[in-house]
C-alpha positions as CSV (number, residue, x, y, z in Angstrom):
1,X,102.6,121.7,134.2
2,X,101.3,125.1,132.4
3,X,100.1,124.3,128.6
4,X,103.4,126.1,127.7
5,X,105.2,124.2,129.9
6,X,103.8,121.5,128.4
7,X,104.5,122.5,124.9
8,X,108.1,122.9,125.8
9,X,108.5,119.5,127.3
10,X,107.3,118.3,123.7
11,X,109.7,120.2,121.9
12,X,112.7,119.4,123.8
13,X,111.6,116.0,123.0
14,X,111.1,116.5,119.6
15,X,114.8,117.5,119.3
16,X,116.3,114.7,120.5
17,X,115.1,113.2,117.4
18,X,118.4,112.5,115.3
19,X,115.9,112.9,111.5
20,X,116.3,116.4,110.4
21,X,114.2,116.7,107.2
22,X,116.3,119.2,105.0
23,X,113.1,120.3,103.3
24,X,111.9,121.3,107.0
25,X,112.2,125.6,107.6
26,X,110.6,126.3,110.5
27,X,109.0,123.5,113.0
28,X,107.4,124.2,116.2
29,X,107.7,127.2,118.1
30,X,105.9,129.6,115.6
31,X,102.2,130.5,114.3
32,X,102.8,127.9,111.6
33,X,105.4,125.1,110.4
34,X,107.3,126.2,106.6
35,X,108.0,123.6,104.5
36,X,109.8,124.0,101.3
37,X,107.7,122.4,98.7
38,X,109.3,120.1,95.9
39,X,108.8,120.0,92.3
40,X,106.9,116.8,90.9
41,X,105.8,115.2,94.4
42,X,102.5,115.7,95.4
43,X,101.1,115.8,99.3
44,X,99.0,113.9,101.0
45,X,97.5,114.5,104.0
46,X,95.2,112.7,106.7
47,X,93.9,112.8,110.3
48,X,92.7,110.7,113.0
49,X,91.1,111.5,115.7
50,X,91.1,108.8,119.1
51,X,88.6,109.9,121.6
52,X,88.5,108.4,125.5
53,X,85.9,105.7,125.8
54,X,85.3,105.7,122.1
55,X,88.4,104.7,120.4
56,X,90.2,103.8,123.6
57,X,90.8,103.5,127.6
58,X,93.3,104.8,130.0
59,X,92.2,101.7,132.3
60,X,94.0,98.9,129.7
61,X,96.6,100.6,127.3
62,X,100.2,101.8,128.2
63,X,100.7,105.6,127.8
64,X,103.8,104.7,125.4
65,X,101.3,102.3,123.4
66,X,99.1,105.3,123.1
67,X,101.3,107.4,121.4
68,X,102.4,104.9,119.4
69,X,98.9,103.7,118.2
70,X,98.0,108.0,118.0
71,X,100.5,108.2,115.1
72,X,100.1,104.5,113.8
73,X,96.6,105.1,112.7
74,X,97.8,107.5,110.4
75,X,100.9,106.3,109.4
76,X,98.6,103.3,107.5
77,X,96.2,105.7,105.8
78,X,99.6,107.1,104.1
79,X,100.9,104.1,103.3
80,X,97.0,102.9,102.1
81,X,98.0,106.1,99.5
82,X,101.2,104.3,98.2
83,X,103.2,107.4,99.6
84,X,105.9,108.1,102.4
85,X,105.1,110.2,105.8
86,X,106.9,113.1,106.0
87,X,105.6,115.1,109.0
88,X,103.1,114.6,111.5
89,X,101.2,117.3,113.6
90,X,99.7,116.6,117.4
91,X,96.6,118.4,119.2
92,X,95.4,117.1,122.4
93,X,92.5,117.9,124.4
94,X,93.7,117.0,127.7
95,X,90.9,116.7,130.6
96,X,90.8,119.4,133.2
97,X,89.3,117.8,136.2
98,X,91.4,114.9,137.7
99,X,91.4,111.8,135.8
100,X,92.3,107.7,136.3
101,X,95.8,106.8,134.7
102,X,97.4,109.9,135.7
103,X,96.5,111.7,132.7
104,X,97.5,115.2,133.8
105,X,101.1,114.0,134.9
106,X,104.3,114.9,133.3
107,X,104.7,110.6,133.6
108,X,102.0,110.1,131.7
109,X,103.1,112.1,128.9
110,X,106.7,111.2,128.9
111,X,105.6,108.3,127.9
112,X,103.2,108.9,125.6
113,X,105.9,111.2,123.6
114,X,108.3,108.1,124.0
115,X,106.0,106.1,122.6
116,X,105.0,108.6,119.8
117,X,108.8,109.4,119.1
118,X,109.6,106.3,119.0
119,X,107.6,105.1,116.1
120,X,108.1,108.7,114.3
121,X,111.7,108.3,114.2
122,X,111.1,104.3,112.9
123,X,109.8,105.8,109.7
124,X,111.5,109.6,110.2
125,X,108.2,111.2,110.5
126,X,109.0,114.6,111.9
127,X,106.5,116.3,114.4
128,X,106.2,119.8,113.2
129,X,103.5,121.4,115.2
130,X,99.9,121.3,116.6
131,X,97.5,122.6,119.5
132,X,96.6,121.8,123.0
133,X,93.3,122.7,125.1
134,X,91.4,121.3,127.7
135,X,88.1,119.2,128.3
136,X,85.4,118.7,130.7
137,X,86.3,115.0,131.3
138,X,87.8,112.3,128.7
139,X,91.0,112.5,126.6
140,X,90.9,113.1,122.7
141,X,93.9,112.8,120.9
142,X,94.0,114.3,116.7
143,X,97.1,113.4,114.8
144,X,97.5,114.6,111.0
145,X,100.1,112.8,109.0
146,X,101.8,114.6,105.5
147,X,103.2,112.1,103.4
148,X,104.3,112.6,100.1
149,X,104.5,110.5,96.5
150,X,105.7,111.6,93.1
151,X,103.1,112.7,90.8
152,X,100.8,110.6,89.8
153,X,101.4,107.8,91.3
154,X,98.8,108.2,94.5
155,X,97.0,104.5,94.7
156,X,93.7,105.8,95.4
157,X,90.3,103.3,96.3
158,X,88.8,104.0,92.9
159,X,91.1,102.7,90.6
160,X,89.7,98.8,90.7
161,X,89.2,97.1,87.5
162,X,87.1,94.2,86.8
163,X,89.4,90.9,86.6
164,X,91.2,92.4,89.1
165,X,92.5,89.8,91.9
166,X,92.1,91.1,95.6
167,X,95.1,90.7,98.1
168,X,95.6,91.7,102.2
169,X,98.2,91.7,103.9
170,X,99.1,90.3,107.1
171,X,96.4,88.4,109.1
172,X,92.9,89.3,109.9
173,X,90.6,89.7,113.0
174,X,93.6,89.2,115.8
175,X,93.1,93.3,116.5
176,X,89.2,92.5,117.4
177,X,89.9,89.6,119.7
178,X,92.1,91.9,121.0
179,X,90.0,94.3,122.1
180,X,87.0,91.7,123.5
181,X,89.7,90.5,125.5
182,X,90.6,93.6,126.8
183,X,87.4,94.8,127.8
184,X,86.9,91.5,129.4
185,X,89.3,92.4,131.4
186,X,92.2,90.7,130.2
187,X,95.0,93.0,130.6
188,X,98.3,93.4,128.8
189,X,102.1,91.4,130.4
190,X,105.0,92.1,128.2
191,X,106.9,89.2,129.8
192,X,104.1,86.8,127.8
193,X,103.7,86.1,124.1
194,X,100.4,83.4,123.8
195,X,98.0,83.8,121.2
196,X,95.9,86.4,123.9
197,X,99.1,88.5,124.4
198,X,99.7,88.7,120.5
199,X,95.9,89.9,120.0
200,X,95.8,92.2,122.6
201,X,99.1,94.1,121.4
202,X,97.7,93.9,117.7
203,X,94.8,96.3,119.3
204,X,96.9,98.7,121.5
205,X,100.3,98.9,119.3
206,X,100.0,97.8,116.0
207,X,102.3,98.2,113.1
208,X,101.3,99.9,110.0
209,X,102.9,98.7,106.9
210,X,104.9,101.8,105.7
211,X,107.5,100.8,103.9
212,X,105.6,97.8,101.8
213,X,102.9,100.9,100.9
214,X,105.5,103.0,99.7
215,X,106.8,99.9,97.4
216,X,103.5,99.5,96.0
217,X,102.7,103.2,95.0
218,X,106.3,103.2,93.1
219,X,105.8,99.8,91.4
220,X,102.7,100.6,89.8
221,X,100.8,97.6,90.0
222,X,98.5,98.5,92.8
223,X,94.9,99.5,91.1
224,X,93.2,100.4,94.4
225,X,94.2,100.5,98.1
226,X,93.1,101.3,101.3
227,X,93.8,100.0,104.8
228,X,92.1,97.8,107.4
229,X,90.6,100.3,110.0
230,X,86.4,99.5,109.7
231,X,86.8,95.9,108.6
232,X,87.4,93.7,105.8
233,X,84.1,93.6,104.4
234,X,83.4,97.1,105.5
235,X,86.4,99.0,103.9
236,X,86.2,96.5,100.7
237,X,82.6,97.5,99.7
238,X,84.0,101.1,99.7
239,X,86.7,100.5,98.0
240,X,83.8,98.7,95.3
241,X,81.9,101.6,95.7
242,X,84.7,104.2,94.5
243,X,85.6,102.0,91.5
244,X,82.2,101.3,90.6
245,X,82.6,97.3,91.2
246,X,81.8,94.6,92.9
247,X,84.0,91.8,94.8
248,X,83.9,88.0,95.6
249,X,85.6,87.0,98.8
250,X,86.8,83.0,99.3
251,X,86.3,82.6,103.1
252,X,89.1,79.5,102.7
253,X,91.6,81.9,101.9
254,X,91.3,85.0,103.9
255,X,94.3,84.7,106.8
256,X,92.4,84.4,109.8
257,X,94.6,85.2,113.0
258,X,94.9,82.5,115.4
259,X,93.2,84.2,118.4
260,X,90.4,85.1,115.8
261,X,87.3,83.7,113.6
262,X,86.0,84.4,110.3
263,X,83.4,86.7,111.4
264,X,86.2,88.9,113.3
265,X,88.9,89.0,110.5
266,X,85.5,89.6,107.8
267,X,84.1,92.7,110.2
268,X,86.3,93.3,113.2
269,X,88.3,96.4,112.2
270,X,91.8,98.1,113.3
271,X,94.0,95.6,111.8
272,X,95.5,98.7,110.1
273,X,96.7,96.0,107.2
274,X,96.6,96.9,103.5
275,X,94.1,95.9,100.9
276,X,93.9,96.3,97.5
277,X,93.4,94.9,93.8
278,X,96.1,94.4,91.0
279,X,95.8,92.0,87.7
280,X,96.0,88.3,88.8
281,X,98.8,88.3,86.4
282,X,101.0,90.4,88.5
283,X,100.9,88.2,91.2
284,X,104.1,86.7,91.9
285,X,106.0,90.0,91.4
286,X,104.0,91.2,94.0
287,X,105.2,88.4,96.5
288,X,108.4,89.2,95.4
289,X,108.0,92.6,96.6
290,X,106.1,91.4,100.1
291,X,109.0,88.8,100.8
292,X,111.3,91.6,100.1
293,X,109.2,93.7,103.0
294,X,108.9,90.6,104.8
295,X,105.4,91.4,104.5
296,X,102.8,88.0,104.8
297,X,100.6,88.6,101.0
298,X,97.7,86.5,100.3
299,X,95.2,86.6,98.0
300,X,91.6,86.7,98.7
301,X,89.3,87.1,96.2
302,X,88.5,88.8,92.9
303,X,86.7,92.0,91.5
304,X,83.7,91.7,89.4
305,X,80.7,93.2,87.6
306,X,79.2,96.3,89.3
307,X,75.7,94.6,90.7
308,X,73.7,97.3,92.2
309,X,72.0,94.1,93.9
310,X,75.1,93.3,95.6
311,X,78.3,95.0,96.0
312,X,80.4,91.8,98.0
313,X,79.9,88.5,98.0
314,X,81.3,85.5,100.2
315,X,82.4,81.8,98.4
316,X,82.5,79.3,101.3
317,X,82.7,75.6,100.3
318,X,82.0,76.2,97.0
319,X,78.6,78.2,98.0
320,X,78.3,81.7,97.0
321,X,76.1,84.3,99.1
322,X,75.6,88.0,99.4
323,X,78.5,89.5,101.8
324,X,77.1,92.4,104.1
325,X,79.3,94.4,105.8
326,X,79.4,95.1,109.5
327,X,82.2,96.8,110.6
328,X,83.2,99.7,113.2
329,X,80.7,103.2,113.4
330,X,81.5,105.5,115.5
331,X,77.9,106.6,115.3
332,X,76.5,103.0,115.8
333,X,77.3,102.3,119.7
C-alpha cells in the first residue's frame, strides 16, 4: 500500500462505524477535523505514545490487541479526568525496511483497525484524523483522546484532602505478571482462561474503566484521580505531590491479582485502574455507584499530613514504614 492508500483503507473503516457524533463537522479527509464546540463543557485532551521494544512487541501481542491497547491507554487517562471520550486521533510511524509480524501488510493493519474500532465504537469514540510517516526500524504508535465534562467538574490529582480515605479499583499487579510472563516466553491461547492467560491479556488488552470515571466526575465525590499506568506507589506519590499530601497504604487491603504479589500490584504498572481519594464518609455511596458499574471498589489506605520526610507510607501487620516508589520510566531501562 501507498500512505494514501493506506489512509483510505482507514477511512473506509472509520465509516463503517454506526456512532455519528452530531457535534462532528468535518472528520478525516481534510487539513484539520471541525468540531462544533458546546457551551458549559470543557475539553480535555491526552496522548500516548507506544513505541516498539519499549512499550511493546510484534513477537507476543495480536495486531487487533494492539489497537485496542493503542486507544485503551488513553481512554483511562480520560476517565482518570472524570470526563467522557469523544474523539480520538491516530499517527503511526510505520517501519520502512521489512519487519517481523508483517508489519507493512494490509493484514496487519486490518486488524489492528479492528481492534482499534472495536473498542472506539464500545465507548463511541470517533476517530477524527491524524498522520502517518515512516521509520528506520521499529513501530511507534501516538493516539490523542478528546473527552469532554461539564464545567468544573474535571477530577484532577491535586484536589486530595487530608482525612481523605484512598480507593482503587479493580485488582492490582496481574498486568505486570503479565508481561514477565510474556517476555519469558509465555505466549497468549484464546481457547484458555488460567490465572497465566488472565495476566497476560490484562497486559496486551486491558479495559479502561470509562464509564465508572464518567460516574465519578458527575457525582462529585471524587477529590483526586488518576489512573494505574506507572504503578500504585508510583502514580500515588504524584498524586500526594499535586495535593500537597502524604498517604498511608495497608498492604492487607490492597487487591492483589491472583497471578501477582504485593511488590507487583505496589510498583508493577499498566493496570490502567483508577485511583483516587474521597471522604471516608462517602464510602458506601461510592460502592453503590461501583456495583452499579459492576466495577470491584476497595479501599486502601488514607491521606495524611504533608511530611516532606516522606510522602507514602506502607502499614503491614500493624508495622508502619516509609513506602518508596518504583514504578515504570521510560528513561530507566
Amino acid at each position: 500500500m501507498s500512505e494514501f492508500d493506506f489512509i483510505e483503507r482507514i477511512r473506509v473503516r472509520i465509516a463503517r462505524n454506526a456512532f455519528k457524533p452530531t457535534d462532528l463537522l468535518l472528520g478525516i479527509g481534510d487539513d484539520a477535523a471541525i468540531l462544533r464546540e458546546q457551551s458549559g463543557r470543557e475539553l480535555l485532551i491526552t496522548t500516548d505514545l507506544l513505541v516498539e521494544d519499549v512499550d511493546f512487541k510484534l513477537d507476543y501481542i495480536p495486531p487487533a490487541w494492539l489497537g485496542h491497547k493503542a486507544l485503551a491507554v488513553s481512554l483511562s487517562d480520560i476517565a482518570a479526568m472524570g470526563g467522557t471520550p469523544r474523539f480520538s486521533l491516530l499517527t503511526l510511524a510505520i517501519p520502512l525496511a521489512s519487519a517481523e509480524c508483517g508489519v507493512r501488510s494490509a493484514e496487519f493493519w486490518d486488524a489492528f483497525l479492528d481492534g482499534y474500532c472495536a473498542l472506539a465504537e464500545a465507548h463511541q469514540v470517533t476517530l477524527i484524523g491524524g498522520d502517518i510517516s515512516g521509520m528506520p526500524e521499529q513501530l511507534a504508535i501516538d493516539s490523542m483522546v478528546l473527552g469532554q465534562c461539564e464545567s468544573g467538574k474535571s477530577i484532577r490529582r491535586s484536589g486530595a484532602q487530608v482525612g481523605d480515605a484512598v480507593f482503587v479499583t479493580g485488582e492490582l499487579g496481574a498486568s505486570a505478571a503479565g508481561l514477565q510472563l510474556l517476555l519469558n516466553g509465555e505466549r497468549v491461547d484464546e481457547t484458555l482462561a488460567d490465572a497465566k492467560q488472565q495476566a497476560m491479556r490484562a497486559h496486551l488488552r486491558p479495559e479502561p474503566p470509562v464509564a465508572f470515571g464518567q460516574a465519578l466526575g458527575q457525582s462529585g465525590l471524587a477529590h483526586a484521580m488518576l489512573d494505574v499506568s506507572d504503578g500504585l506507589a508510583q502514580d500515588l506519590a504524584h498524586l500526594c505531590t499535586a495535593s500537597q499530601v502524604s498517604a498511608t497504604l495497608i498492604a492487607e487491603a490492597i487487591p492483589v491479582a491472583e497471578s501477582a504479589s504485593l511488590q507487583l500490584a505496589l510498583h508493577g504498572g499498566e493496570d490502567f485502574e483508577l485511583l483516587f481519594t474521597a471522604e471516608a464518609k462517602n464510602e458506601a455511596a461510592l460502592q453503590r455507584l461501583a456495583e452499579l458499574h459492576q466495577m470491584q471498589l476497595t479501599r486502601i489506605g488514607g491521606v495524611t499530613l504533608r511530611s516532606d520526610a516522606q510522602a507514602l507510607t506502607l502499614k503491614q501487620n500493624g508495622i508502619a514504614q516509609p513506602l518508596t516508589p518504583q514504578g515504570f520510566d521510560h528513561f530507566r531501562r
